[in-house]
N, C-alpha and C positions, 0 to 999 in steps of 0.2 A: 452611589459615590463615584466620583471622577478626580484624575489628577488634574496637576496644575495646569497640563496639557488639554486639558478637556476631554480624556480617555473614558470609555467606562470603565471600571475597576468592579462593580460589585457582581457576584454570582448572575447567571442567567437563573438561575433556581427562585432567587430573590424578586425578582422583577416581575412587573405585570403580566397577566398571560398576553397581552398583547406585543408586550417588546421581545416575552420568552418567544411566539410563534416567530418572529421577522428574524432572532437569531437561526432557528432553525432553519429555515428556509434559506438564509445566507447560506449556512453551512451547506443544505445539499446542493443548491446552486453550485458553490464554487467546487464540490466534489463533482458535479456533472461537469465543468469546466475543466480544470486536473483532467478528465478521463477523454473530453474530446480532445484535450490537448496530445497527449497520448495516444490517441488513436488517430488522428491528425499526422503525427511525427510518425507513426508505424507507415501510413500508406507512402510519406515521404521515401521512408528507407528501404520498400517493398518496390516501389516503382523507380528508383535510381539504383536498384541491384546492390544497394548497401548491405540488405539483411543477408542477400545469397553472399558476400562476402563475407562477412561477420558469422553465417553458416558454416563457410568453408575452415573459418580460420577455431574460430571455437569448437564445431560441435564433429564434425570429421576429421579435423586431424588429430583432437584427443591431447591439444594443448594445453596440460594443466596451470603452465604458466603465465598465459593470456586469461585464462580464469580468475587467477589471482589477483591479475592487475583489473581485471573487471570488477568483482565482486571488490577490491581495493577504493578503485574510483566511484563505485556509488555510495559503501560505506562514509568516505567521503561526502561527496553531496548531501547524501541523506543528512550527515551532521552540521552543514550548512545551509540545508531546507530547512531544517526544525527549527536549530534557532531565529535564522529570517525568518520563517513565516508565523513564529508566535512575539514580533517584534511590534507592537499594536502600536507604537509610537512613530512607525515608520511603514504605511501603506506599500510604500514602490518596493521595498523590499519583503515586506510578504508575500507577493505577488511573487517576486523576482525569484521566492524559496519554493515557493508552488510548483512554478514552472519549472523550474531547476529538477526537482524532485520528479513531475510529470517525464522531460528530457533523459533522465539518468534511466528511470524504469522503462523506457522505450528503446532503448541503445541495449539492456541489460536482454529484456522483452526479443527484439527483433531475431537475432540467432536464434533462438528455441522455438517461435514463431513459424520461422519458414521451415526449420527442419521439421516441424509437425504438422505444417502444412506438404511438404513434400513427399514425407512417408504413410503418415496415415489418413489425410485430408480433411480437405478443410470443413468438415460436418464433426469432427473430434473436437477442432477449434470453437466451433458455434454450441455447440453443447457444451461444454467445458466453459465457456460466457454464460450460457444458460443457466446454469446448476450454480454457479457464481454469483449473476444478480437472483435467482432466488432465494439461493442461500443468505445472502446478505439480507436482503427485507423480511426474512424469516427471524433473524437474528435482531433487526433493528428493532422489529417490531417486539420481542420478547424483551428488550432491552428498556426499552420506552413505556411497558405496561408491565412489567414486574416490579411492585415494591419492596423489594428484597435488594440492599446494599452489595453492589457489586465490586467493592474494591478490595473486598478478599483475593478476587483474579491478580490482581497487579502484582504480587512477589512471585506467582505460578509463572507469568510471560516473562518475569524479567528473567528468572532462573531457566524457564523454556527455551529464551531467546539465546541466552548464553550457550545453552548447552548444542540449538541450534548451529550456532555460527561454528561452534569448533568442529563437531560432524561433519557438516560443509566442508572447510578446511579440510580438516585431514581426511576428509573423500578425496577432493581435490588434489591433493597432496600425494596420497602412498597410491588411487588408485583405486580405492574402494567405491562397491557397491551399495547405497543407504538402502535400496530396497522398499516393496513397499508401504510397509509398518511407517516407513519413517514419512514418504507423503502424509498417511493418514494422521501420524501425530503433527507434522507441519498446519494440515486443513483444523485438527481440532484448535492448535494455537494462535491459527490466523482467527478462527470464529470465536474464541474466548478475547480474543483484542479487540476484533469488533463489540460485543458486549461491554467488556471494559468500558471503549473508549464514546460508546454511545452515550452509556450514562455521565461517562466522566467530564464531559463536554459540556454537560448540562448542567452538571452539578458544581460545577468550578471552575468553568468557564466564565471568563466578562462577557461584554456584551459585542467589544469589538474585536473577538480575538476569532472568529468565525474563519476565518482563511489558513491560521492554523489548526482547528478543529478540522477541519476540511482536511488536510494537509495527513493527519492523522489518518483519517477512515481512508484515503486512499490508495498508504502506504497496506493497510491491513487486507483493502479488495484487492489489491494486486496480489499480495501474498497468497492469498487465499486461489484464485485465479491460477496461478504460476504452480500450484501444487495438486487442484484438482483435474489441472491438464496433465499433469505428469500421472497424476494416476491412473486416467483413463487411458492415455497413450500404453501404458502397461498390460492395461485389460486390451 
């Protein structure tokens, strides 16, 4: 089924396995894109001394209030990535939310980046990538061949996420320590979103909505990424 626009509208679950395989492969296509874009824009900020600046100013001098506007500005973004890039009526802006969202986790990324390249080096970094993309295809793959309905997860992330964001904050805020209980439940939250969001793509997804699908598993590997670094930096 298509609208007037000539969109597809019907489930990717619906469809041949032939048109289901090509969604797929969009999708991780443009999640490998997202990530080199991102890693692309890190070597940018790494080699113009932006990151050892964005070091300075965030992670040494213990500016809660540069924090706030950071974690401010991408929450931001993030909500004008999402809606762009599951705007299937509008190509340049999906794209444009992709990237936006790739841009904002690189600027967020870069501070914590070089400090954990400066203090415990950069073999903590590659491991902590490591353990990251396996974790993820460990994940996809159980997501992708288990027939068991996963959208029971969906009200666990949203109430996770919530409660999330406010610990953040008020770390950020009074000063406090989350410790590292709270990594580990961040990494269990990032990997139940992957799950979520692998089946959910598939199962309710059109067929041109692939760039936000994408858009999605990206935000979740970085999560995931950003927290299994913090943990090992800890060990």
């Amino acid at each position: 089924m298509s609208d007037a626009y000539g969109v597809q509208l019907q489930p990717v679950i619906t469809l041949p396995d032939t048109e289901r395989a090509t969604f797929i492969v969009r999708v991780y296509q443009h999640l490998a894109v997202a990530l080199m874009v991102w890693l692309g824009i890190e070597v940018v900020l790494f080699f113009t001394g932006v990151a050892e600046q964005l070091d300075e100013t965030f992670f040494r001098s213990g500016n809660r209030g540069m924090w706030l506007l950071m974690l401010g500005g991408v929450m931001v973004v993030n909500w004008f990535a999402v809606s762009a890039a599951h705007d299937i009526l509008n190509p340049s802006r999906q794209y444009l939310g992709l990237f936006a969202m790739a841009g904002a986790y690189a600027v967020m990324f870069a501070p914590f980046l070089h400090y954990v390249f400066d203090t415990d080096g950069a073999g903590t970094v590659w491991n902590a990538a490591i353990i990251t993309g396996v974790g993820f295809a460990a994940l996809t793959a159980v997501a992708w061949f288990t027939r068991s309905d996963l959208s029971w997860i969906r009200p666990i992330l949203i109430w996770g996420g919530v409660g999330a964001m406010l610990l953040i904050f008020g770390a950020i805020i009074f000063g406090l320590n989350l410790g590292t209980w709270f990594s580990v439940g961040m990494i269990v939250l990032a990997g139940g979103s992957i799950l979520y969001s692998t089946q959910n793509i598939v199962r309710n997804y059109p067929a041109d909505a692939y760039v936000g699908a994408a858009l999605q598993l990206f935000a979740s590997v970085m999560t995931l990424f950003w927290y299994v670094l913090r943990l090992m930096m800890r060990r």
